[in-house]
C-alpha atoms as one frame of an Amber mdcrd trajectory, in Angstrom:
protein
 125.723 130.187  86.382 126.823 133.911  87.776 124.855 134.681  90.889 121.329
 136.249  90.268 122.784 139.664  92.879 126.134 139.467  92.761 126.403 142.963
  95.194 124.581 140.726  97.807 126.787 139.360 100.336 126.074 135.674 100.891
 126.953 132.754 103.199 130.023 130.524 101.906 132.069 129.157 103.909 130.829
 126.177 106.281 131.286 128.529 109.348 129.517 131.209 108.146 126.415 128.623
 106.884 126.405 126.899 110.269 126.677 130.891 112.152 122.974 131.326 110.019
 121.753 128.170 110.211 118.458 129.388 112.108 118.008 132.378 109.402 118.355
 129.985 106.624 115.818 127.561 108.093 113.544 130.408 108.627 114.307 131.782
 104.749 113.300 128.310 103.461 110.235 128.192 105.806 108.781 131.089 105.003
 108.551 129.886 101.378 107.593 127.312 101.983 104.472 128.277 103.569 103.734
 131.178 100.911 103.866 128.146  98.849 101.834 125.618 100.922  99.172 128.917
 101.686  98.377 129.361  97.938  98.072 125.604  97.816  94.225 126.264 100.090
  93.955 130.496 100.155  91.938 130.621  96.959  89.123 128.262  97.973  87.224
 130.708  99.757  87.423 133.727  97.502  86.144 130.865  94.658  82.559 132.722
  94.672  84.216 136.259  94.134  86.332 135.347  91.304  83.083 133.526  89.332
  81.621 136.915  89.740  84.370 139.390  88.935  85.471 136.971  85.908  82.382
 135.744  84.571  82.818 132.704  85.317  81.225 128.657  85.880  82.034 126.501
  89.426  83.131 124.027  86.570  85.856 127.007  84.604  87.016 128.349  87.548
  87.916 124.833  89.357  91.211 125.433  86.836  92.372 128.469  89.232  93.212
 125.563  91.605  93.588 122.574  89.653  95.615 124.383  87.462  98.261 125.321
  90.278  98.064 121.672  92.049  98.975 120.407  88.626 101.931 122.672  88.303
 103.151 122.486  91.754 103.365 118.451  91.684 105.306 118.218  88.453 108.159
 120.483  89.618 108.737 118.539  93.185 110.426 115.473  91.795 112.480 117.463
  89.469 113.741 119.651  91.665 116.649 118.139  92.685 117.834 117.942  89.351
 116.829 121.967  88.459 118.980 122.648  91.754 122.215 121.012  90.391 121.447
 122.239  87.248 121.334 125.821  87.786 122.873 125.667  91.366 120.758 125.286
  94.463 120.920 128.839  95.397 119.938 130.124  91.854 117.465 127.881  91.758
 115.331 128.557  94.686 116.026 132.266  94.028 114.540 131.512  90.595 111.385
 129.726  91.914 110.766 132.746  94.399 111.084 135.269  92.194 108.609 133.505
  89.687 106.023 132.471  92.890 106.163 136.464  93.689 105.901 137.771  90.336
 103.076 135.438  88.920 101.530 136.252  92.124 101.062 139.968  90.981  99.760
 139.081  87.847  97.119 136.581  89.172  96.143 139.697  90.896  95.499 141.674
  87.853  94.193 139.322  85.774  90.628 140.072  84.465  90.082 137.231  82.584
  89.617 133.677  83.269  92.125 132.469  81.039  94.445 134.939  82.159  94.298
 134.333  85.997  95.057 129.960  84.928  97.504 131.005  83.454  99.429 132.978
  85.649  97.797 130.280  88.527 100.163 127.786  86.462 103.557 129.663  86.687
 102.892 130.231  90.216 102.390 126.670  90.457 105.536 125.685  88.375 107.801
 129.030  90.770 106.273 127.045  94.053 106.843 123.454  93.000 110.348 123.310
  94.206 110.054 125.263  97.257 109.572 122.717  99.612 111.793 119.995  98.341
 114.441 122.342  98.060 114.216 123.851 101.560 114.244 120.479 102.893 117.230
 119.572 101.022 118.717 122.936 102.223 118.354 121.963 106.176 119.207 118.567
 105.862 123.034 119.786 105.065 122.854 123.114 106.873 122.589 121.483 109.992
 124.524 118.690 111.892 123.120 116.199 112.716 122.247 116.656 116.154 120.490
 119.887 115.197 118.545 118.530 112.858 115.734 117.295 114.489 114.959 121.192
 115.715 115.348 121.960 111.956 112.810 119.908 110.630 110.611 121.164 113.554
 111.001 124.476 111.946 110.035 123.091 108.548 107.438 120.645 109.590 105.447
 123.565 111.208 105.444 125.378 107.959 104.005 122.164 106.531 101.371 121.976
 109.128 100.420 125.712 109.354 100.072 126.880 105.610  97.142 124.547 104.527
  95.492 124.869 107.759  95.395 128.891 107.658  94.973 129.279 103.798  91.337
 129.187 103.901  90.502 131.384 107.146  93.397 133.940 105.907  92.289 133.941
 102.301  88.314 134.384 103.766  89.341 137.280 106.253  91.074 139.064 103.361
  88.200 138.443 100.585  85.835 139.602 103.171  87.831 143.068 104.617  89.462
 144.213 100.810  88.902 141.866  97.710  89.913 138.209  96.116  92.870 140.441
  94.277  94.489 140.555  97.502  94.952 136.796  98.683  97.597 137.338  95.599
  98.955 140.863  96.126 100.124 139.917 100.172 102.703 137.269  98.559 104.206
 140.374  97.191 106.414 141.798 100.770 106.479 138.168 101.870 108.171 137.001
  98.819 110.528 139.871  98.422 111.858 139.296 102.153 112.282 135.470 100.979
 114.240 136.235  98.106 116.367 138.857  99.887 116.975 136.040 102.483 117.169
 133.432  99.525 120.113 135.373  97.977 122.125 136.406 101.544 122.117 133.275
 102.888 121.088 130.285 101.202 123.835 127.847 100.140 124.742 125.787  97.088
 124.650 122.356  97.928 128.026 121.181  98.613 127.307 117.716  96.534 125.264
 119.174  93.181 126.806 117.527  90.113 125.231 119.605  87.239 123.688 116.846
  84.868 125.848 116.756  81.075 122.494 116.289  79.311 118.882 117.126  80.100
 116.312 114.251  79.526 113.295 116.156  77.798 111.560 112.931  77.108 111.441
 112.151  80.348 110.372 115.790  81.721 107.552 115.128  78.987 106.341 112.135
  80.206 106.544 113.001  83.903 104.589 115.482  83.270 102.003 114.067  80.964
 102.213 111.656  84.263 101.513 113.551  87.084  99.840 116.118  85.351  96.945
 113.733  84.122  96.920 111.655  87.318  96.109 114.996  89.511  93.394 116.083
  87.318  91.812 112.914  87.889  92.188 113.364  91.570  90.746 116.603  91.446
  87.522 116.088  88.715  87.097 112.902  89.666  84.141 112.933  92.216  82.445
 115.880  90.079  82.350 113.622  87.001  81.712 110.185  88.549  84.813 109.334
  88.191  85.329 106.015  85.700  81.861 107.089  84.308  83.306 110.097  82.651
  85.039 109.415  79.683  87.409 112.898  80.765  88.419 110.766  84.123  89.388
 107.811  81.362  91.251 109.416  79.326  93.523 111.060  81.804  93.729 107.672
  83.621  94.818 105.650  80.624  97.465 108.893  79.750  98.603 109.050  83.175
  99.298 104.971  83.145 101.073 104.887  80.199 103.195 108.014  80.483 104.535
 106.836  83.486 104.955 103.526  82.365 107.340 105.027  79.042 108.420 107.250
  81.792 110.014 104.613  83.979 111.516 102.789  81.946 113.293 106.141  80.096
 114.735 107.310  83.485 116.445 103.998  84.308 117.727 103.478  80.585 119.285
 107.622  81.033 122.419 108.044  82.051 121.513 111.198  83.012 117.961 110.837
  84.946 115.910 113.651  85.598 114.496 111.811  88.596 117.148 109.448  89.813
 114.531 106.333  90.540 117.434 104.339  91.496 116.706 105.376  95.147 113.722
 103.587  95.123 116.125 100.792  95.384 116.875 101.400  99.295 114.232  99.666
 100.948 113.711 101.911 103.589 113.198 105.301 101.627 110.580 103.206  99.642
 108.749 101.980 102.478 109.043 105.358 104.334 107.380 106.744 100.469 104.133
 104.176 101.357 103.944 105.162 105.054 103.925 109.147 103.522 101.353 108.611
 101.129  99.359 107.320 103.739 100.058 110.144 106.438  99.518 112.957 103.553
  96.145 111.552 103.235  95.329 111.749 107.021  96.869 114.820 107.361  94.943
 116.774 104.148  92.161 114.615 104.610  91.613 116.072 108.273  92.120 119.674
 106.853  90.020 119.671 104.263  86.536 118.100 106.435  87.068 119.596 109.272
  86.526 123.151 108.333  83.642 121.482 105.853  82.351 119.995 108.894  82.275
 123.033 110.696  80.860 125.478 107.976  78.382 123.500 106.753  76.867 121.817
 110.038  78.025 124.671 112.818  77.763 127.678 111.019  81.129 128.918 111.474
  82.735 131.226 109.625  86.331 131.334 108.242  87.895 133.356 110.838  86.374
 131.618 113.328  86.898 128.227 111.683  90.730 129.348 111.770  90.595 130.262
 115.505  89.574 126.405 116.618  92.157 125.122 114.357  95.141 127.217 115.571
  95.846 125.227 118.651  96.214 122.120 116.970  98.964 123.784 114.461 100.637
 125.612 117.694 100.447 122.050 119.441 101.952 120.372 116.169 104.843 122.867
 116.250 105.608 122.274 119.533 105.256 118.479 118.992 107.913 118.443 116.174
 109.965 121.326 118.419 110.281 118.483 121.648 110.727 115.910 119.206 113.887
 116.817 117.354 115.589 117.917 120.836 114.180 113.941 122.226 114.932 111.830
 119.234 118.539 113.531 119.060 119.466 113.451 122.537 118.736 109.530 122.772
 119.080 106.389 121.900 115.233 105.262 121.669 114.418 103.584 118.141 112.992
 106.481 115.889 109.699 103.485 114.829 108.813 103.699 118.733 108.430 107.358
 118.095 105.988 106.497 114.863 103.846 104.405 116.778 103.217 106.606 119.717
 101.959 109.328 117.400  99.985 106.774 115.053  97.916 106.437 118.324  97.819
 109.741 119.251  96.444 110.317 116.361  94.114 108.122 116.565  93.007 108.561
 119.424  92.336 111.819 118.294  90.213 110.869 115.654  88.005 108.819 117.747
  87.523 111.726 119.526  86.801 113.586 116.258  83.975 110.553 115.783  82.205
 111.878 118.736  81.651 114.722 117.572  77.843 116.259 116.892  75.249 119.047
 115.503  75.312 120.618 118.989  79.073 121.053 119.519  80.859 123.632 120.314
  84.005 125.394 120.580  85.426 123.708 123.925  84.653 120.120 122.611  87.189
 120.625 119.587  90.487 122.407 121.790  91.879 119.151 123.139  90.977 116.803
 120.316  92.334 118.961 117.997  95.567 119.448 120.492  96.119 115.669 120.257
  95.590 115.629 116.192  99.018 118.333 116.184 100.820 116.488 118.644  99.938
 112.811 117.071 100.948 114.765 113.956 104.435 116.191 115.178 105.319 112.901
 116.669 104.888 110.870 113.367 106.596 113.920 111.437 110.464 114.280 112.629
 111.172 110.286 112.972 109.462 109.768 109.650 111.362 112.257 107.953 114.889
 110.730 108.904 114.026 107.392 108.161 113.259 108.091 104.958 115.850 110.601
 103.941 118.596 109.356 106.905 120.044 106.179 104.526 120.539 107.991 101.244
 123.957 109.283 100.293 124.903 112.878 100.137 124.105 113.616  96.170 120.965
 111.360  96.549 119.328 114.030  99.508 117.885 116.335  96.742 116.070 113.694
  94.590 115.134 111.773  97.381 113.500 114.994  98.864 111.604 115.569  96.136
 110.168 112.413  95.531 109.494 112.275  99.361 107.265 115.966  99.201 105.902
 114.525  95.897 104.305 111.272  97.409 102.905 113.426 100.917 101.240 115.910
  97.764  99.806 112.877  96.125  98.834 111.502  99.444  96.856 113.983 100.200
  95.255 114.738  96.969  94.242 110.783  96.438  92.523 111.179 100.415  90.793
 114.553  99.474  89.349 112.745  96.035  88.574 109.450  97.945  86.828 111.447
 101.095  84.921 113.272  99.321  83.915 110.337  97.069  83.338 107.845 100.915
  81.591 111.783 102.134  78.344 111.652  99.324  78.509 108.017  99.554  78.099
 107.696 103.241  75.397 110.509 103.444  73.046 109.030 100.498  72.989 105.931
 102.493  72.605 107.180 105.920  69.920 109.517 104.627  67.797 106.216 103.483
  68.351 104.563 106.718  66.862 107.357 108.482  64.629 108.143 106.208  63.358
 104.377 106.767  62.481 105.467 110.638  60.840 107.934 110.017  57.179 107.516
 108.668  53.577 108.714 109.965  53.768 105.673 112.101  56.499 107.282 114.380
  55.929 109.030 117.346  59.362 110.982 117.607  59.078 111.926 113.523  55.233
 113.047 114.018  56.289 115.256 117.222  59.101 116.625 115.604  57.146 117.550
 112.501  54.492 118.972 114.991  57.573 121.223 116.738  58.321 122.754 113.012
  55.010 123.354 112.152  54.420 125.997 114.969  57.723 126.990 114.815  56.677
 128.096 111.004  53.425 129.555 112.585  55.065 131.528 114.857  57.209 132.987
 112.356  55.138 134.520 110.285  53.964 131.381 108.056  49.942 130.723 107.052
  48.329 127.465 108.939  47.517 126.165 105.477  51.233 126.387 104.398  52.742
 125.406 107.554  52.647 122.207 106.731  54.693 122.206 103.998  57.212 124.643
 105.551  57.548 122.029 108.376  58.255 119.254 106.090  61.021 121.384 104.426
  62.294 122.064 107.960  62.338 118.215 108.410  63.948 117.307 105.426  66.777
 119.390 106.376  67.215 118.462 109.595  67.197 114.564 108.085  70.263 115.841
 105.647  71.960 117.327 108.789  72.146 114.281 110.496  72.838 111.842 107.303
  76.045 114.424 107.062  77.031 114.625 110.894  77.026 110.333 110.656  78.970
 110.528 107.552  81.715 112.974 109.188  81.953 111.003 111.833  82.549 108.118
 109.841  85.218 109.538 108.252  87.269 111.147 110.750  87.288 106.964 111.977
  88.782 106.241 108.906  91.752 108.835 109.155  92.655 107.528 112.101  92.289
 103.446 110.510  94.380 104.973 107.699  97.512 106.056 109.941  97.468 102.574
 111.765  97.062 100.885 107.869 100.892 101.722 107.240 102.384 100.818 111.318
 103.232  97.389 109.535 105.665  98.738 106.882 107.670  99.904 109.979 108.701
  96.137 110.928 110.485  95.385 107.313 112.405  99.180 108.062 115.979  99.517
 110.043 115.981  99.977 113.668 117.968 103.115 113.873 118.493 106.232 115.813
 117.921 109.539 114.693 120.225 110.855 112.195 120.655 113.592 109.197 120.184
 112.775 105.705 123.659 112.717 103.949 125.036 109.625 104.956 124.240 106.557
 105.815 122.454 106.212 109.371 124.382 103.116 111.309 121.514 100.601 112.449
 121.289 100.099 115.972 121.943  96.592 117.031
């Protein structure tokens, strides 16, 4: 395929790709994390856009759902799209469509319109990620690439975590339009960068055949099996015959879909790498760290919102040092894990507890806490974070032959999406769960037979006095003011709760690290010698 600006000068030899390494990690980063941003930005302006477009909480759910959907049906592909059309064309391609759909979401006035447009973006940003990580894995040498995927991995960690403060500050100072229109100068600089400097992968072999059936069923696969994950706790999940359905399609697509790609000779998704042991196991030990990791980003702020009265700039501010902190995690930990010897599980382990640690901390949480209570827990969550991220990364990917890299990374991003999307559904599911049933257990203490209930009640009903409210309705006011307070605390026990169980979570997958190699750290695109 010709070259999408042929006037552009670009990188091609190996010397001139290795003299731009750092500009190519930072080309592939920044997409990344226009990507990963529009994966979050639009909860916020989610009131706006019901009003502008006339629309239910129920309709516009698509706007996101929509994207998601997109977005996780592209990653595993996108190793074959890149040797397809040529890595370099390809991740040109996928900006250019991210950018451009991006426009259009702005100026959509209809419902149908903006999922629409929501959906190519999705489908443009699907392969960002799996190619960029492809992209540093053979950019760099080895001993470098440790302080690549630092660069990457704080793309990954920033992105989510700002979406929701950055898209609030901008629906709040101009309108929802322009959480879309700021991709716009972003997106052309990527691209720019994309074209200059971005190589083709050195091992592509372009397929002979493309396997339709299979993109089909991957997609009736993943797309189904997402929607789930995202309707599931509004519709009662397996109560809802909609949650059904797109259970029993999502089974049996990827059933048919299975056994299509390993009867292809030419795969879409090359599942024969699920036959190294240790990229599989490193694909459990993912799925279990996206859910932590998403899982964490998505309470928190609800956490702090809803109990605290924060708002989204604010919210942002107290969760800025833990991304900084991550960064500088993954930074130290490329430069450690590639300047010794130390077994890259050890390295696993001591973040796992970190981690944890952190979210113990996280448990003690309460109504009354403030700003200085969250800066070193949520310090320890980026550094617990950063120190799971590098070593994990390079055991999955640091096995697999050159040509495997690509599929491998896609499969890898694909199962961290996934991860996080089953811990959103499932917290959110454990969240109303936990708070029905702490509500009746404090409801069960407090009667007209307890002193601290009758004294509080007393406390609310000249509070309402005070404020304006008639003695004869005081009463009732007060009990109003009680009830709420009771759902307060029901939710504070319930977040704590929680934030034990991403922590439990983390330490659930230490054990798949004993049946993994003992190896030192090493880039993808060759096998890694174990260390014996």
């Amino acid at each position: 395929m010709k070259p999408l600006l042929p006037a552009l000068r670009r990188c091609q030899s190996d010397a001139e790709i290795y003299a731009h390494r750092y500009l190519i990690a930072i080309t592939v980063t920044l997409a990344s994390v226009l990507e990963l941003l529009d994966t979050s930005i639009v909860i916020v302006a989610i009131p706006h856009m019901m009003g502008t477009l006339g629309a239910t909480l129920d309709e516009i759910a698509w706007v996101s759902t929509g994207y998601v959907i997109a977005n996780v049906i592209v990653m595993p592909i996108s190793g074959w799209l890149s040797n397809y059309i040529g890595r370099r064309n390809y991740f040109a391609l996928s900006i250019l469509l991210f950018t451009g759909s991006s426009v259009l979401c702005g100026n959509a006035t209809t419902l149908e319109g903006l999922v629409f447009w929501r959906i190519i973006q999705g489908l443009g940003g699907g392969g960002l990620i799996s190619t960029a990580q492809a992209t540093l894995y053979e950019t760099f040498p080895p001993r470098e690439s440790g302080t690549s995927m630092a660069i990457f991995g704080l793309g990954i960690m920033v992105g989510p975590m700002l979406g929701p403060t950055l898209g609030g500050w901008i629906t709040d100072a101009m309108s929802w339009p322009w959480i879309f229109y700021i991709n716009l100068p972003l997106g052309i600089l990527a691209l720019l960068l994309a074209l200059m400097y971005v190589p083709d992968s050195k091992y592509g072999k372009r397929a002979e055949q493309v396997d339709g059936i299979g993109f089909l069923l991957l997609a009736v696969a993943i797309g189904c099996l997402q929607a789930m994950l995202e309707r599931g706790e509004k519709l009662d999940w397996f109560a809802s015959r909609e949650i059904v359905t797109y259970a029993v399609a999502s089974a049996v697509a990827m059933i048919l879909f299975v056994r299509q790609e390993l009867a292809h000779e030419h795969p879409i998704v090359d599942l024969r790498i699920l036959g190294d042991v240790q990229f599989s196991l490193a694909l459990v030990f993912t799925l279990l760290l996206g859910g932590a990791l998403f899982s964490t980003i998505f309470v928190f702020p609800v956490y702090l919102q809803t109990l605290l009265g924060f708002t989204a700039l604010e919210t942002g501010l107290v969760i800025l040092p833990g991304a900084i902190a991550s960064g500088v995690s993954m930074a130290l930990m490329g430069k450690l894990t590639a300047a010794t010897r130390v077994d890259l599980r050890l390295f696993v382990v001591a973040g796992a507890m970190v981690f944890g640690y952190s979210m113990w901390l996280h448990s003690q949480f309460t109504t009354q806490s403030g700003v200085d209570d969250f800066f070193w827990p949520m310090i320890l969550r980026g550094i617990g974070l950063g120190m799971v991220f590098i070593p994990l990364n390079n055991l999955a990917l640091g096995n697999l032959r050159p040509q495997q890299v690509a599929a491998g990374s896609g499969l890898y991003n694909l199962t961290r999406q996934l991860g996080g999307s089953i811990g959103i559904a499932v917290s959110a599911t454990l969240f109303q769960q936990f708070q029905e049933k702490n509500r009746g257990e404090i409801l069960n203490h407090v009667s007209q037979f307890s002193h601290q209930a009758t004294a509080r009640l007393e406390q609310f009903k000249a509070l309402a006095i005070s404020h304006g409210t008639p003695e004869t309705l005081a009463r009732g006011k007060a009990l109003w003011l009680l009830n709420g307070e009771i759902a307060k605390q029901a939710a504070m026990l319930s977040f704590e709760r929680l934030f034990l169980w991403f922590g439990v979570a983390l330490f659930a997958a230490l054990p798949l690290l004993l049946l993994m190699e003992r190896g030192k750290f090493a880039r993808g695109g060759g096998k890694q010698a174990p260390a014996h």
